[in-house]
N, C-alpha and C positions, 0 to 999 in steps of 0.2 A: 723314512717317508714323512711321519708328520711332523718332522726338524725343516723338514722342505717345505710343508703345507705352510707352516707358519712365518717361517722366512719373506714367501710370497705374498702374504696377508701384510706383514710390517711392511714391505715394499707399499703395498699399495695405497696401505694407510698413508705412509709416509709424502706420496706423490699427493695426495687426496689434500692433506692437513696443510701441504708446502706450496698450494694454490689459493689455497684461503687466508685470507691476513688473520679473519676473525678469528678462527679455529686453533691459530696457532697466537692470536693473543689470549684468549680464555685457556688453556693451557700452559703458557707461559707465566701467569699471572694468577694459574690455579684457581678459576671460578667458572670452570667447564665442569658442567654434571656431564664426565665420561661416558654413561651410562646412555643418556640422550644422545650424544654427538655418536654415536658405537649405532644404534637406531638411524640417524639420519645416515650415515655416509655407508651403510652398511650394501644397499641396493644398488651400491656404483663399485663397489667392491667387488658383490658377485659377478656385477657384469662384466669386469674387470678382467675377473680370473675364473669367467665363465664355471662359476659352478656355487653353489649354495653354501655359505661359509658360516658359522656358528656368531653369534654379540659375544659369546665371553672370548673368543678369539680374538673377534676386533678389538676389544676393551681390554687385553691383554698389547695386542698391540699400539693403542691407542697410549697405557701407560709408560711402556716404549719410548711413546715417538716424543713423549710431552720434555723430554730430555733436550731433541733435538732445537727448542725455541726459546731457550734459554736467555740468561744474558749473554754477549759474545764472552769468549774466552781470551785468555793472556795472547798475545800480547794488546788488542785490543782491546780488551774491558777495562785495562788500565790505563788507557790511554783517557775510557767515556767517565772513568772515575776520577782522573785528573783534572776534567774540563767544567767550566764555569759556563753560565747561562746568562748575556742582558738582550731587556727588550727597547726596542727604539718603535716607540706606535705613531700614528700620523706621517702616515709613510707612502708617496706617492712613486709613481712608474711610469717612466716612456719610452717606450720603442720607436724607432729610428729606420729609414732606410740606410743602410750604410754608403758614405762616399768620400770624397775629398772635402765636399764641403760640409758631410754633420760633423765628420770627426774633426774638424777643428771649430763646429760649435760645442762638441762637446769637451775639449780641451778648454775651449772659451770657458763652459760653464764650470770645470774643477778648480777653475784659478778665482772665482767669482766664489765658490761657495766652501774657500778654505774653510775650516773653525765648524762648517756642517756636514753631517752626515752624507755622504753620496758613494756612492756604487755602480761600477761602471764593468760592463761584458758587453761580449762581441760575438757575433756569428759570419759566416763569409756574406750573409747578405743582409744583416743588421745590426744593431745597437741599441742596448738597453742602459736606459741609467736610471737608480733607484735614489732618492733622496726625501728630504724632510718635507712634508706637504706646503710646509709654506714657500717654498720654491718655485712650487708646480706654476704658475704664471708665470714667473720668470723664466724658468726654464721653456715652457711649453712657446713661448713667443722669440727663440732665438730660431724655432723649427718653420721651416715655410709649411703651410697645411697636406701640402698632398706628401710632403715626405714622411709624414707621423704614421707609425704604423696603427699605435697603440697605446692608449692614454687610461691607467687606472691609477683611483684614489681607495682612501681608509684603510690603506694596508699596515702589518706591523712586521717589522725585522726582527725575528729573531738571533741571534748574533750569539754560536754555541763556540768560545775562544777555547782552544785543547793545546798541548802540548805541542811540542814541535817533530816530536815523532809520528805524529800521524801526517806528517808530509811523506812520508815513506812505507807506511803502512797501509798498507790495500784492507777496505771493509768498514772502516769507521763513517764514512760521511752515510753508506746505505744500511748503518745500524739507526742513522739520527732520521733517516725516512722510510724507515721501517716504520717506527717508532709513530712515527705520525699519519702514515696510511695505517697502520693497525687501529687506528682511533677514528678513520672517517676524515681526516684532516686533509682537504686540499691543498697543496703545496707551489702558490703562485708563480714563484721564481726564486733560483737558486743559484749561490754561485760559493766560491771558495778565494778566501785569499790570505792568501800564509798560512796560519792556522787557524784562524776564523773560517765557520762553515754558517753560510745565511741566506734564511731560507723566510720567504715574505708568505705571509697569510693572510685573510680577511682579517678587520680589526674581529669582528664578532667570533672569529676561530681564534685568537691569541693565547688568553687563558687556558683551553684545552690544550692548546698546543704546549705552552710551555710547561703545564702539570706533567705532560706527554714527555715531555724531555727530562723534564727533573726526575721523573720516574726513572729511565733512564738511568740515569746518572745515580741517581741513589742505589738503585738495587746492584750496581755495577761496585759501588765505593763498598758496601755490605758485604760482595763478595770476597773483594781486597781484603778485607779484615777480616770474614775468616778462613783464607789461605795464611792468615799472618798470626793467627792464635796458636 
C-alpha cells in the first residue's frame, strides 16, 4: 500500500515539475532548496490526489524527479556536445504576404545579397526573410507596403551548427529551446537548415541567450567524458 502511496506522489510531483520550465531548471542545475519547492507544490498535490500527503514524501519524491531534467541522453547529448555556437548580431526581419510576386522579390533579394547573411522560411500564407540590418532598406523597398506583414530590427541570430546526425535525430532542436525558455528567453524566430538550428532574439537577450546554450553544451560535453573515463 505505501509502495502505491508513493508511486502516486512521484506521479504527481512529476506532472507538477514537467509544467514548470523553472522548477525543472533549478533542479537540473541543482540550486533548488528541495525543501522550499516540497512546500510550494505540496497543496496542488493534495488536491491532486485528494488527500493530505506528508513534505518528506514530496521531497523524496522531488529528489526522484530531479533525475528526470537532466542533460538529454545518448544519442542526443552527443550530438549537443558536438555542436558549436556563432553569433550574427544586427540582425533585422520581414515578413511577407506570400505570392507570385514576393517570392520572386525574395529570390531577387538572395541573388543581391550573396556574401551576406540571409534566411529565408515560408508558411502557406507567408514569408520571412531574416538578414544583416543593413539590408533592411533595401530589402524593405523591393516589398509594396500593404504586403509587409511585419517589419523588426536589433535582433541577434544565434546560429547553433551540430553534426549531421541530428538531421535524423528527433529531440535536439527542443533541447536548444528548452534551454532558452528555461531562462525567460523569448524566442523571435526560428528556423533549421541542414544542421544549423537559428533562433533570433532581441539584441538585449543575446548574451543570456548564448550563456543559455553554451551551458548546454558544456554540461552535455562533461557528460561525454565521463561515460569515456
Amino acid at each position: 500500500m505505501l509502495a502505491s502511496n508513493e508511486k502516486s506522489i512521484t506521479e504527481a510531483v512529476r506532472e507538477i515539475v514537467s509544467s514548470d520550465l523553472s522548477f525543472q531548471d533549478s533542479l537540473q542545475r541543482d540550486y533548488c532548496n528541495i525543501s522550499a519547492l516540497a512546500r510550494i507544490i505540496k497543496p496542488q498535490i493534495d488536491h491532486m490526489l485528494s488527500k493530505d500527503t506528508s513534505i518528506e514524501s514530496v521531497v523524496t519524491a522531488l529528489k526522484r524527479s530531479r533525475y528526470d531534467y537532466d542533460v538529454p541522453q545518448k544519442p542526443i547529448a552527443s550530438i549537443l556536445a558536438a555542436s558549436t555556437i556563432t553569433v550574427n548580431t544586427d540582425v533585422a526581419k520581414i515578413s511577407a504576404k506570400k505570392s507570385k510576386k514576393t517570392i520572386e522579390k525574395v529570390a531577387k533579394a538572395m541573388v543581391q545579397s550573396v556574401g551576406n547573411f540571409i534566411s529565408i522560411s515560408e508558411s502557406i500564407m507567408s514569408i520571412t526573410l531574416v538578414f544583416e540590418d543593413l539590408l533592411l532598406q533595401d530589402i524593405k523597398g523591393m516589398f509594396a507596403y500593404d504586403d509587409i506583414l511585419e517589419i523588426e530590427d536589433s535582433l541577434a541570430a544565434i546560429i547553433v551548427h551540430s553534426p549531421e546526425d541530428i538531421i535524423k535525430t528527433p529531440g535536439c532542436a527542443i533541447a536548444f529551446y528548452n534551454q532558452l525558455a528555461r531562462r525567460h528567453i523569448n524566442i523571435e524566430d526560428t528556423v533549421s537548415c541542414y544542421t544549423d538550428t537559428i533562433v533570433l532574439v532581441k539584441m538585449e537577450q543575446v548574451g543570456k541567450a548564448f550563456n543559455a546554450l553554451t551551458d548546454l553544451i558544456s554540461n552535455s560535453r562533461k557528460m561525454a567524458k565521463k561515460k569515456h573515463r
